[in-house]
N, C-alpha and C positions, 0 to 999 in steps of 0.2 A: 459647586460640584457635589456638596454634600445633597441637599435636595434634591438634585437632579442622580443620583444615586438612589435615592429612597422612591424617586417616583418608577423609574427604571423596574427595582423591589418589586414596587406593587403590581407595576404593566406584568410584571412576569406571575407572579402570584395569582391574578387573577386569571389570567391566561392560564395557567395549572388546575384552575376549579373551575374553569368555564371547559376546558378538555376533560377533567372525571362528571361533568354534567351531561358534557353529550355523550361520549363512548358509557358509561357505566348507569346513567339514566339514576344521578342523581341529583333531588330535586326536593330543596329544603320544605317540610312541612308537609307532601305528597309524596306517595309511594309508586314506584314505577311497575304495574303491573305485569311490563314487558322483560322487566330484569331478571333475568336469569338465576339471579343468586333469590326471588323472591320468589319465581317459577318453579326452580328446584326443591328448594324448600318447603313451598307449600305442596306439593306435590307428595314431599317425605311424610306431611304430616297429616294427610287429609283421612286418615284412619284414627286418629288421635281427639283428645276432647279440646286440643287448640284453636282458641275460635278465629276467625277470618281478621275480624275487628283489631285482634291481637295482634294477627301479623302483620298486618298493612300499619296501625300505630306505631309498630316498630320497627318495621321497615321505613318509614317516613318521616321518623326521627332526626333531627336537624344536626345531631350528634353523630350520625352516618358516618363516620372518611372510607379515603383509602389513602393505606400509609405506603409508601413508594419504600420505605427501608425493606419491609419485610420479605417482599422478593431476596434482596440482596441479603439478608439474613440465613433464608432459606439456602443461599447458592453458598456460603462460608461458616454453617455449623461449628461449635465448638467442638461438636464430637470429632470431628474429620481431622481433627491436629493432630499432631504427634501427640502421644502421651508425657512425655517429659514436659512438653506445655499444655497439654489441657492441665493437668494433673497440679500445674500453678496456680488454676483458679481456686480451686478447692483445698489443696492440704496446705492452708496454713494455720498461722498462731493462732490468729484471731478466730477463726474458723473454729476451732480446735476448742481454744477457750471458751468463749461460747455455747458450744455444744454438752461442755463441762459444767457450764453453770446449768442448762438448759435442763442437762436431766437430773442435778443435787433439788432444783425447784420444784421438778414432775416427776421423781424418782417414783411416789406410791401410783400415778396413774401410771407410768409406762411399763410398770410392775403388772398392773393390774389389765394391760394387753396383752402382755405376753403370757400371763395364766389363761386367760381367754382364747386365744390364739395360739399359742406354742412357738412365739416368732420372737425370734433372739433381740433384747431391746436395746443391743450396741446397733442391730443393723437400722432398728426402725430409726436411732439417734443420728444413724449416718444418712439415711435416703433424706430425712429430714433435714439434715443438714443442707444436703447440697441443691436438694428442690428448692428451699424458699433461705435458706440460712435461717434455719429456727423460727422463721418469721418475719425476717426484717425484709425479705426480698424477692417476691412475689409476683415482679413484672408488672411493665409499663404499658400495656396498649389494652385499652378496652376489651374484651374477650369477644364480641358480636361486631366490631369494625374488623378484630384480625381475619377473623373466618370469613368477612366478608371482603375484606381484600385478597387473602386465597382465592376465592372462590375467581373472582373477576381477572386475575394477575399470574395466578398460574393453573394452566390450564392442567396440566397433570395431575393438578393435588386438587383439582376442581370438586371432580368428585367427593372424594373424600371429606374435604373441607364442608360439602353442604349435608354431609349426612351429619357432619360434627355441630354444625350450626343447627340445624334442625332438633339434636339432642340438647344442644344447650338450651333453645326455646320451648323447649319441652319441660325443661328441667326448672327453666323460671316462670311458664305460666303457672305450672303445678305447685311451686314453693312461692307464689306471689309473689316471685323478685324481679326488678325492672331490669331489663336485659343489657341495660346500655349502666347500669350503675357496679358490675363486675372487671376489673383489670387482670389479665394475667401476661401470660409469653406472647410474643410474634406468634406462636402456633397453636395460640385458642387453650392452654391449660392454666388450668388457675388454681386457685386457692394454697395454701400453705404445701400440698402433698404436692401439687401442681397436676393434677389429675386432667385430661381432654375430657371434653363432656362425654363420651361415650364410658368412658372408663369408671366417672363420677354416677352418672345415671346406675353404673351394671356393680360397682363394687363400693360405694360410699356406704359407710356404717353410722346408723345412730348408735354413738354408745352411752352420753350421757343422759340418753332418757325422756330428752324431750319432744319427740317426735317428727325431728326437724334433721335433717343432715347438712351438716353444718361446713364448707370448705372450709373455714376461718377460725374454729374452735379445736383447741387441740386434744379433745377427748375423742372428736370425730375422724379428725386427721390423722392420726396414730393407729386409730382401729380400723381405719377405711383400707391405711397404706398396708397393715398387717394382712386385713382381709383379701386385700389382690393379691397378695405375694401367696399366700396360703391357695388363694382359687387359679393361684398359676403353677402350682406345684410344689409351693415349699414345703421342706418335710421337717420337723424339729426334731429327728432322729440322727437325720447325717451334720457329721462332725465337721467334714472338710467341703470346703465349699472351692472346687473343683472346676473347670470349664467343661460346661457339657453335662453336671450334678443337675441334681434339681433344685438347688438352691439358688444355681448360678444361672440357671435359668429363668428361675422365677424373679429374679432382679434383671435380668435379661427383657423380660417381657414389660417391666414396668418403661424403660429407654432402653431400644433396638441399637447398642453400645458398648461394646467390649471394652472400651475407653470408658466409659458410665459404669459397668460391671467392677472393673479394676477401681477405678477411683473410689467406688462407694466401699468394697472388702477396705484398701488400703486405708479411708477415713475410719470405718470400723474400728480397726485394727488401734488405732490412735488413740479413738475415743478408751477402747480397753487399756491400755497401759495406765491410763489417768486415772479411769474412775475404778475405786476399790468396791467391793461390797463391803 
């Protein structure tokens, strides 16, 4: 029974990758000129200095999926819960603690955002927090398979999805990094800040100097998150961060989430009672 179980497994397994070979025209080691998601794409970037060679290599990468969860991800957000339970994932001990050690270790660099920037560095402590938990959690799915199961799996976010793919390819011909060697969310954001590549392309900061914008370095990460919240309206003048301020906005604009908005003030808020100056 048990073999006849596992062969069962694989009849089905197979049968699952022989159905995303023909609907989705993937095809280990060659790139399907016909695919829509290569189509669009190149399409996005045929003004651009990304060469052909580039995208058909990466498009025809044997590492390709499509992941079947991320749909079902997309239709059950965390944000869409009640607040009394999203608000579970986020404000606890551990959470809290950690954020605690996280800035006594980068006290002088978060200091040194915040004179740069003018951006309160409980908040930058707190968006930090809940994007990657300081670092420890940065998401499971390749960042060029998620965009490319959008692209092919919902047709709504289709669009969208390929102008985001097309910035992410953009963003690793140019920084010489292999497109299939980045992981981040079900929806193509990555690195510590958790930034979508449109947002990393338009608002990512070198700050430590090296020429290099770094998602994974937290010199970069801290200045980058300062930098969007500042080019979306943060002001370091207003005290209360209000629904509808422009503070509340510009955390507003980083995740389109009143649930996100609220969590991140209320983590804030935490981090401040701990940490003394």
């Amino acid at each position: 029974m048990g073999r006849l179980n596992i062969i069962k497994k694989f009849i089905v397994a197979f049968y699952v990758v022989l159905t995303f070979s023909t609907v989705f025209g993937l095809k280990p080691g060659e790139a399907d000129i016909d695919d829509h998601a290569f189509v669009s794409v190149r399409k996005l970037l045929s003004e651009t200095d990304v060469t052909e060679e580039f995208l058909i290599r990466t498009f025809s990468d044997t590492s390709v999926s499509i992941y079947p969860e991320i749909p079902q991800r997309f239709k059950s957000p965390y944000e869409a819960r009640p607040y009394s339970k999203y608000r579970e994932l986020f404000i606890t001990n551990k959470r809290i603690e950690r954020g605690v050690a996280f800035f006594k270790t980068n006290k002088d660099l978060m200091m040194a955002v915040t004179d740069s920037f003018g951006v309160d560095p409980m908040l930058l402590l707190s968006i930090s927090g809940i994007e990657s938990n300081h670092g420890n959690n940065h998401g499971g799915f390749p960042v060029f398979s998620a965009l490319y199961t959008i692209i092919h799996t919902l047709p709504n976010r289709a669009n969208w999805a390929a102008k985001e793919l097309a910035e992410f390819l953009l963003y690793c011909y140019q920084d010489k990094i292999d497109p299939h060697s980045l992981s981040g969310s079900y929806a193509g954001a990555f690195g510590f800040g958790q930034f979508i590549p449109s947002s990393f392309n338009h608002y990512a900061i070198d700050f430590n100097g090296d020429d290099v914008r770094q998602p994974f370095e937290w010199p970069d990460v801290l200045a980058s998150i300062a930098n969007y919240l500042l080019k979306n309206g943060y002001d370091h003048k207003e005290k209360e961060t209000k629904k509808g301020s422009k503070n509340w906005n510009s955390i507003y604009a980083y995740n389109h989430s009143e649930n996100y908005v609220q969590v991140v003030l209320e983590l804030r808020e935490e981090y401040r009672k701990r940490i003394k100056d």
